[in-house]
N, C-alpha and C positions, 0 to 999 in steps of 0.2 A: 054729577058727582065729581068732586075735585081729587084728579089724580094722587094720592098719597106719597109722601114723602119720608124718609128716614128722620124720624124727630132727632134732635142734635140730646146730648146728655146735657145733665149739670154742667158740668167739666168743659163740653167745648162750647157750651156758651158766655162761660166765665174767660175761657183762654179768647172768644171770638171779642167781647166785652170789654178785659182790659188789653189787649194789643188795638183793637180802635181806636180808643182813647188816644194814643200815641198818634194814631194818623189822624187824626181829625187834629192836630195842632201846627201839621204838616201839610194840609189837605190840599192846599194849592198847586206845591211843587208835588206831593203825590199822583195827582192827578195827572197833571202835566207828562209825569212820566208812563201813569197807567195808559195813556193816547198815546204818545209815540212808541210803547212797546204792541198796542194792538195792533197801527199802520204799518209797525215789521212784521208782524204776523200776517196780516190782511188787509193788504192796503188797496183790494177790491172795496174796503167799508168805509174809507176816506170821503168820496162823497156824497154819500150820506150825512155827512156833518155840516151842516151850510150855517147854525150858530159859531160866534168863537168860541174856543176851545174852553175858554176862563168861565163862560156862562154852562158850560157843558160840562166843566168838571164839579161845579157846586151845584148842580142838578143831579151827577152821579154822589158828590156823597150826602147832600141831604136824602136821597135814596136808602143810600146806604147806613145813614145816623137812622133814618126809620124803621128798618130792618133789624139792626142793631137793640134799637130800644124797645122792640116788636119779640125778640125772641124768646121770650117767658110765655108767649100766645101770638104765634105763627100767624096760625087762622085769622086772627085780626087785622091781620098785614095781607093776605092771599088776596081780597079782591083788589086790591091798588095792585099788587103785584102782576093782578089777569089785566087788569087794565092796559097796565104801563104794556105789557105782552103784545098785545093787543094792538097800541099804539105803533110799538119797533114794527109788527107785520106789516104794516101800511107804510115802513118807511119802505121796505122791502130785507128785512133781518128775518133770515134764514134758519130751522132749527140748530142747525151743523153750527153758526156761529156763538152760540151759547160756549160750546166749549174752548173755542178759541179765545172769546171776552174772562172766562175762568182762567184759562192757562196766562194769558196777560196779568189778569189779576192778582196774580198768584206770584207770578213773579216779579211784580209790585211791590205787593205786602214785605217779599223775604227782601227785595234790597234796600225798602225805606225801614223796616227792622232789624234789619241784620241777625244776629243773637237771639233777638226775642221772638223772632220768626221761627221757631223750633219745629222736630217734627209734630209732634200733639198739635200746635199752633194751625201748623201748617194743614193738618189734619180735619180742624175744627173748620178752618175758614172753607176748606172743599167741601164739608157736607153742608155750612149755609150757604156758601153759592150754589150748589145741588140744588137745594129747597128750593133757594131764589129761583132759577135757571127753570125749571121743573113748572112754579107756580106761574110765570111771566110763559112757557109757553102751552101753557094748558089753557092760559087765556087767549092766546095766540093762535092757535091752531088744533083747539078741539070744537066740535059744533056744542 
């Protein structure tokens, strides 16, 4: 049975919806900088990266464009999501690091948004990388 997650409302999947749109036009230099702000947080998780960084950042947001287009019906997303989980444990990605990969994340989003990064925004995007985080290591690390 898949650990349960706080469903996101109307509201923050619309605020999660149109502030992607923006990054996904961005997505390159976003990315770019979503890696060098996790290697200052955790730069224990550096190598673990043995792709470049350009092929690893359009693996995170095509991830991310699925998830996105995913959140009308989570559930339909959750076993890719155990999977990928699943995958990170065999890189050797540790429960603990979920919330560092969010806090990078997070602070991501608010400096390629600036303004449109609001709290509600900012709000929205925590409880989908919650979901994420949650469903990726239940695949990870439950029997």
């Amino acid at each position: 049975m898949p650990a349960t997650t706080k469903a996101l409302t109307a509201d923050e999947r619309r605020l999660v919806r149109e502030s992607f749109e923006s990054v996904r036009t961005m997505a390159e230099p976003i990315g770019l900088l979503f890696y060098g702000k996790l290697f200052e947080l955790a730069p224990a998780v550096r190598p673990m990266f043995h792709n470049d960084l350009e092929l690893q950042v359009r693996k995170l947001m095509d991830m991310l464009s699925s998830v996105v287009e995913s959140l009308d019906d989570f559930e339909s997303i959750r076993p890719k999501l155990e999977d990928l989980g699943r995958k990170h444990a065999s890189y050797g990605v540790r429960p603990e690091q979920y919330e560092t990969l969010t806090r990078a994340l997070l602070w991501t989003l608010g400096e390629a948004l600036g303004a449109d990064f609001d709290q509600r925004t900012s709000e929205a995007w925590k409880n989908a990388l919650g979901a994420i985080s949650q469903a990726m290591k239940t695949g990870a690390y439950q029997p």
